[in-house]
C-alpha positions as CSV (number, residue, x, y, z in Angstrom):
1,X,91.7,92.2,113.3
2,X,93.3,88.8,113.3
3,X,95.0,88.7,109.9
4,X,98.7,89.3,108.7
5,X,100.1,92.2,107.4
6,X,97.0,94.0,107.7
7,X,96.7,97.4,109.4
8,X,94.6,97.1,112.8
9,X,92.8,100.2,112.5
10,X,91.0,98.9,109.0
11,X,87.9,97.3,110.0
12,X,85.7,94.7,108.6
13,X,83.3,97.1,106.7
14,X,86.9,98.9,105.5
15,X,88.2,95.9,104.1
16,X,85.1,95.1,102.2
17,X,84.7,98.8,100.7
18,X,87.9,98.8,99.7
19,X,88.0,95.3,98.0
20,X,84.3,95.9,96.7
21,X,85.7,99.4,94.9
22,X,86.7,99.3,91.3
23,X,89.4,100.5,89.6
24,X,88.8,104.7,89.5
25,X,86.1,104.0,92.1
26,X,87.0,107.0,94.7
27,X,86.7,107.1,99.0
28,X,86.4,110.2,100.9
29,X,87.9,110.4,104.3
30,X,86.8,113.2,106.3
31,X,87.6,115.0,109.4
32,X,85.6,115.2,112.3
33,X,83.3,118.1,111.4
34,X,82.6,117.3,108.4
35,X,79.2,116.0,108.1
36,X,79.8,112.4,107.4
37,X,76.5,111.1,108.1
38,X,74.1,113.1,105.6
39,X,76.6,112.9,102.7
40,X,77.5,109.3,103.5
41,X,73.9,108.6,102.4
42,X,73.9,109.6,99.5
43,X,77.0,107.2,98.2
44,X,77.4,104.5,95.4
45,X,77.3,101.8,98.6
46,X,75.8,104.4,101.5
47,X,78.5,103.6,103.6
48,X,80.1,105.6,107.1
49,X,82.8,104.2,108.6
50,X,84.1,105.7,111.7
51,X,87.8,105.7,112.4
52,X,87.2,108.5,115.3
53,X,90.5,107.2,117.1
54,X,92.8,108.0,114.0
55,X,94.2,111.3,112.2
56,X,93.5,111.4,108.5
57,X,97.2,110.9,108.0
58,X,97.2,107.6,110.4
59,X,93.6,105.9,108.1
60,X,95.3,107.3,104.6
61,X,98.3,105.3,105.6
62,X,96.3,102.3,106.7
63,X,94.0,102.7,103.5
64,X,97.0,102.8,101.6
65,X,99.1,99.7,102.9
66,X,96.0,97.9,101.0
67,X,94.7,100.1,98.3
68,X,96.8,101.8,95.1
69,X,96.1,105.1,94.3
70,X,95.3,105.7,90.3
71,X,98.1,106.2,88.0
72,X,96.1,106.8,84.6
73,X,95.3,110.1,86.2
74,X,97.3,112.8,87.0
75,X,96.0,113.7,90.6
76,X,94.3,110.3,92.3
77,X,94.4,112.8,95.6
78,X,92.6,115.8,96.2
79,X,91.7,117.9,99.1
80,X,88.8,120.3,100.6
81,X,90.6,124.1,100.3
82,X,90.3,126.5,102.5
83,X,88.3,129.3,101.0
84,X,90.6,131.9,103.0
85,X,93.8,130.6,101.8
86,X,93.3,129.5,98.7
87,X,96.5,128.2,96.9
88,X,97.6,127.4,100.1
89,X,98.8,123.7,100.9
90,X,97.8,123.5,104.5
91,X,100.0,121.3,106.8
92,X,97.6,118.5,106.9
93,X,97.3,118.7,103.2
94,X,100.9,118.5,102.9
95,X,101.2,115.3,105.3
96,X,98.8,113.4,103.0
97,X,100.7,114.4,100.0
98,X,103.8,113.2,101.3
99,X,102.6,109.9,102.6
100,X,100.2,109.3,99.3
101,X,104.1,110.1,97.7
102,X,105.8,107.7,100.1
103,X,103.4,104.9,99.3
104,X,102.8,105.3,96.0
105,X,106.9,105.4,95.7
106,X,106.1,108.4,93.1
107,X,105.1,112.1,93.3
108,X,101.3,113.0,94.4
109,X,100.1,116.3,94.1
110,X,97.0,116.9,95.9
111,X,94.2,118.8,93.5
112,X,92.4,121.1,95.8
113,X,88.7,121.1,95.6
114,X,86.7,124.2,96.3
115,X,85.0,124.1,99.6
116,X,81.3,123.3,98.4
117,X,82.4,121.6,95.1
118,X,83.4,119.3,97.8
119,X,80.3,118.0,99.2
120,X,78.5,116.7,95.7
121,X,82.2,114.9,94.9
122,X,81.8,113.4,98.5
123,X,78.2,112.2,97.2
124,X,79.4,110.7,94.1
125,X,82.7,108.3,95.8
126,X,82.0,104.7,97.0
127,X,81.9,105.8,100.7
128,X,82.5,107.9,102.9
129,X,85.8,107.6,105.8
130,X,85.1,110.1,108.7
131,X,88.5,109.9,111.0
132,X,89.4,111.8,114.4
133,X,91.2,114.4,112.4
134,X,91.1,117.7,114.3
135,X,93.1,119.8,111.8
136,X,90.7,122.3,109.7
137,X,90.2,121.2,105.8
138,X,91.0,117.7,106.4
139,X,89.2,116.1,104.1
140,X,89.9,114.2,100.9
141,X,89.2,112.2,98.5
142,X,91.6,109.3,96.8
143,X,90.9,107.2,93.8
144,X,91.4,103.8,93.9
145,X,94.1,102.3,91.3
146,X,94.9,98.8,90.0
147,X,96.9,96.5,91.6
């Protein structure tokens, strides 16, 4: 993308999502088993974009360089659990917590969300982000702030 200070791995269709989402509008990026197409369908805008060359770490930081994460609620971030290890911050869960921290230049907790309380949440957010991320349980959900 030919534009300055823009992250190269946000594409067209990314851009306008993001701009087109309100404030406490929410986005669901996904891993790569997750299936992205069927729930995709059934969001506010119907949207999938594929980002099958990044982590979900490497798109929430590019998402983030453009988009503020909620601050009238107390968790903007939440994550898919793993129903074996529930309570259980997984390392990829952690890494998103940290960067949504970094970025946000303020604490982020991730809320864990129940594994098929997950889905209809998916259903419900602006669009749907399915990324190259490998690790188990990396989906999650962000909701967008004001700028």
């Amino acid at each position: 993308m030919a534009l300055k200070n823009i992250p190269g791995i946000l594409c067209p269709d990314l851009l306008w999502i993001l701009s087109a989402m309100g404030h406490g509008d929410e986005i669901a990026i996904v891993d790569k088993n997750f299936s992205a197409c069927r729930v995709s369908k059934k969001t506010v805008s119907g949207k999938l974009v594929s980002m099958n060359a990044a982590s979900a770490t490497d798109a929430i930081e590019a998402i983030l360089a453009v988009m503020p994460l909620d601050h009238f609620v107390e968790q903007p971030l939440m994550h898919m659990e793993d129903p074996d290890q529930a309570g259980i911050l997984l390392p990829v869960h952690a890494d998103v917590e940290l960067l949504c921290s970094t970025a946000e230049k303020r604490r982020i907790r991730s809320k864990p969300i129940e594994r098929f309380a997950y889905y209809p949440m998916a259903e419900s957010c602006f669009a749907v982000v399915q990324a190259g991320e490998i690790r188990p349980y990396g989906n999650f959900i962000l909701k967008k702030g004001v700028v």
